[in-house]
C-alpha positions as CSV (number, residue, x, y, z in Angstrom):
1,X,55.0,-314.1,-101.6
2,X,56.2,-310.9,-99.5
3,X,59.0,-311.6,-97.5
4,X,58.1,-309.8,-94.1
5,X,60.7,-308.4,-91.8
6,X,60.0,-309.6,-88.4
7,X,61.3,-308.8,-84.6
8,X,60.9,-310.9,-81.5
9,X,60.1,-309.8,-78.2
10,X,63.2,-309.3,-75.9
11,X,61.5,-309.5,-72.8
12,X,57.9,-310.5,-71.6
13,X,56.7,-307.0,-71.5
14,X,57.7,-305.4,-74.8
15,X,55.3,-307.0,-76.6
16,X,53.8,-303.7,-77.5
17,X,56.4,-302.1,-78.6
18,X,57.8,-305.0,-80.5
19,X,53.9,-305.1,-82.2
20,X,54.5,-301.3,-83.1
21,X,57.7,-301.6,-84.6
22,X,57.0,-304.6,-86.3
23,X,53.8,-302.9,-88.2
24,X,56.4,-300.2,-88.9
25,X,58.6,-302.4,-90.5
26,X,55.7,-303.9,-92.7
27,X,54.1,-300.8,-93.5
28,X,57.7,-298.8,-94.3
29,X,59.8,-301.4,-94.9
30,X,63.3,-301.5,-94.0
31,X,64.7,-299.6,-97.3
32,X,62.7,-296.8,-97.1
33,X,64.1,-296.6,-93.3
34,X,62.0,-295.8,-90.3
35,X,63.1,-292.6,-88.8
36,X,65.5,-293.2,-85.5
37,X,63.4,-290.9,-83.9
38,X,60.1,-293.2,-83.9
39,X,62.0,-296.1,-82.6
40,X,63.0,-294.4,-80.0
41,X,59.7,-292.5,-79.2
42,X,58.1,-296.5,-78.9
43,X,60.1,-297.5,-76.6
44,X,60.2,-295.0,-74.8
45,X,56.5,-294.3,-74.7
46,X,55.7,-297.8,-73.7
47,X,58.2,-299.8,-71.8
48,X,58.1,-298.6,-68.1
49,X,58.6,-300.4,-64.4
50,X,55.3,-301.7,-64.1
51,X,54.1,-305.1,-65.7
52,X,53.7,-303.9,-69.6
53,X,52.3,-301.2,-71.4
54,X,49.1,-299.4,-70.4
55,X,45.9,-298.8,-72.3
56,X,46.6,-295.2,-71.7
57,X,50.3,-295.4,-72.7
58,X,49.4,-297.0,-76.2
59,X,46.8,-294.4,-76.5
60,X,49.4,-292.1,-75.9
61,X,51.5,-293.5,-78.1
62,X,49.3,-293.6,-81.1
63,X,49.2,-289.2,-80.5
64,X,52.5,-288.9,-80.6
65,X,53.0,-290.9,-83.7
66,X,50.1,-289.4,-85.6
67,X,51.6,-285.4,-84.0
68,X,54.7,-286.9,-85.4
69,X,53.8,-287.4,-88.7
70,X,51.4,-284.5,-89.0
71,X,54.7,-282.5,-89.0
72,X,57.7,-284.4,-90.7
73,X,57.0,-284.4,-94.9
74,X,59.0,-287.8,-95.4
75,X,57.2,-290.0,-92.4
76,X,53.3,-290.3,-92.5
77,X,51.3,-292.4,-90.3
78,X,47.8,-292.1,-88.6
79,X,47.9,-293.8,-85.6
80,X,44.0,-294.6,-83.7
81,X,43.5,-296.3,-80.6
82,X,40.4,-298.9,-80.9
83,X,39.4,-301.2,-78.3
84,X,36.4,-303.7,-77.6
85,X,33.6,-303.7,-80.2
86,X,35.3,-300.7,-82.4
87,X,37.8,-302.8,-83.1
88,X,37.5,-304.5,-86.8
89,X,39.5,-307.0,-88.1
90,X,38.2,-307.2,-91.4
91,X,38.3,-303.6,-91.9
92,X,41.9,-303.4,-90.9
93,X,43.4,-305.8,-92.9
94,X,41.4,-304.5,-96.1
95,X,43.2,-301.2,-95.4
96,X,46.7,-302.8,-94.4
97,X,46.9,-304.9,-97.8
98,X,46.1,-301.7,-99.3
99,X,48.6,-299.8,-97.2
100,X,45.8,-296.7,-97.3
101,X,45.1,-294.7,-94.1
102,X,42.8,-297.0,-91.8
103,X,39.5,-295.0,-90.7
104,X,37.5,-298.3,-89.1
């Protein structure tokens, strides 16, 4: 079995970006090294005075990553923002076991 880095929340309202860099960690691992840069960008993006991360912020988010990627050679994710019936479960984690890009 994979052994799966894995990162708690610190407070009660990072649980996004704590879910964000966690899937980073899965999808890059931690040899290959996830660049400072996109650590940094999550947090930042996403942790704010209010009472957690907004729709709109993780929407957000998901652009910047997938402008991110689009131009850095080394780093490559497509980040998409789904909610209510788009979302697919089944779909995703056929893609994620396959680590291939995720169009569900």
């Amino acid at each position: 079995m994979r052994k799966i880095e894995f990162r708690k929340q610190i407070t009660k309202k990072d649980c996004v970006p704590t879910s964000f860099i966690n899937a980073m960690i899965y999808l890059f691992g931690m040899q290959e090294g996830i660049p400072n840069e996109i650590v940094q960008g999550i947090y930042l993006r996403t942790i704010n005075d209010s009472d957690g991360t907004s729709g709109q912020e993780v929407k957000n988010l998901c652009h910047w990553l997938s402008n991110y990627s689009n131009n850095r050679n080394n780093f490559s994710v497509k980040a998409i923002y789904k909610e209510g019936d788009d979302v697919d479960f089944n779909k995703l984690k056929k893609y994620v076991k396959k680590k291939i890009p995720v169009r569900c």
